[in-house]
Wavefront OBJ file of the C-alpha trace (Angstrom):
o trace
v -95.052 -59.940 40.877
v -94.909 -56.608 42.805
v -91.226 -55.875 44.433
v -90.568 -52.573 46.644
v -86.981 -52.473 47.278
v -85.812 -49.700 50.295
v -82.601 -48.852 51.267
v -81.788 -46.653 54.466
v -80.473 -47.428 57.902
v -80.205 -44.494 59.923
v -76.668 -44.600 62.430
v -75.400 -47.441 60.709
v -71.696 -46.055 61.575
v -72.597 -45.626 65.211
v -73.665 -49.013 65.051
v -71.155 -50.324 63.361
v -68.337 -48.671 65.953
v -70.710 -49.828 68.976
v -70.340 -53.431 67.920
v -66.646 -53.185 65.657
v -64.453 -50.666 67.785
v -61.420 -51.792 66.467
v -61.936 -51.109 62.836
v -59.823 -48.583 60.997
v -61.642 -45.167 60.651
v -61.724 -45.927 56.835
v -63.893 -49.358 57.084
v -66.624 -47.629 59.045
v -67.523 -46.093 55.324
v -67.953 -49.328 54.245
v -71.400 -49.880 55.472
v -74.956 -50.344 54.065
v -77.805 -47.865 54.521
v -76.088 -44.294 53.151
v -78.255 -42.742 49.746
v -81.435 -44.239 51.017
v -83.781 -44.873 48.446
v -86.674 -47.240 47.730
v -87.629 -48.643 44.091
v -90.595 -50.337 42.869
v -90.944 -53.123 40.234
v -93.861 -54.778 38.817
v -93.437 -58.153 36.748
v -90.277 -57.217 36.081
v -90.869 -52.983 35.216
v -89.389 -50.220 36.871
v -92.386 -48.308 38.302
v -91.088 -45.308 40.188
v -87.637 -45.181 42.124
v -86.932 -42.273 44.435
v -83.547 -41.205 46.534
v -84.435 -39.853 50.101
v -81.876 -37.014 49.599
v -83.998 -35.311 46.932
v -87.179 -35.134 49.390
v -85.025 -34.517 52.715
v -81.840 -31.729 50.509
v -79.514 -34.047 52.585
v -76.529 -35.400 50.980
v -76.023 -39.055 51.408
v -78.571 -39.333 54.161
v -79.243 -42.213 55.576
v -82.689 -41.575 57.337
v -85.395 -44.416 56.382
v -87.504 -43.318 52.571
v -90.533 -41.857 53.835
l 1 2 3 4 5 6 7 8 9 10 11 12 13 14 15 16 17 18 19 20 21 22 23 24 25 26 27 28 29 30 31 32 33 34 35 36 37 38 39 40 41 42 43 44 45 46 47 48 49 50 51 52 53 54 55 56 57 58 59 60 61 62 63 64 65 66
């Protein structure tokens, strides 16, 4: 079995205020999508796993793994 795993969601703070506005400013942090990344497994093996950051030299970015 072949299993690519990605991790990124660009603005997910933004959209997490647009749609939560009451939250404290703490709980926006608590939000998926920040390190993107993307990982890929075959029958059960680690094949390659990459972090976005180390392409991009942004810390905790949350742009999409290109």
């Amino acid at each position: 079995m072949i299993i690519l795993g990605i991790s990124g969601f660009e603005k997910s703070i933004p959209f997490k205020k647009a749609y939560w506005p009451n939250l404290e400013e703490r709980e926006y942090r608590i939000s998926q999508g920040h390190d993107s990344a993307a990982a890929l497994f075959i029958d059960g093996e680690l094949i390659a796993a990459a972090a976005e950051e180390r392409f991009s030299r942004k810390k905790h970015t949350g742009d999409f793994p290109v």
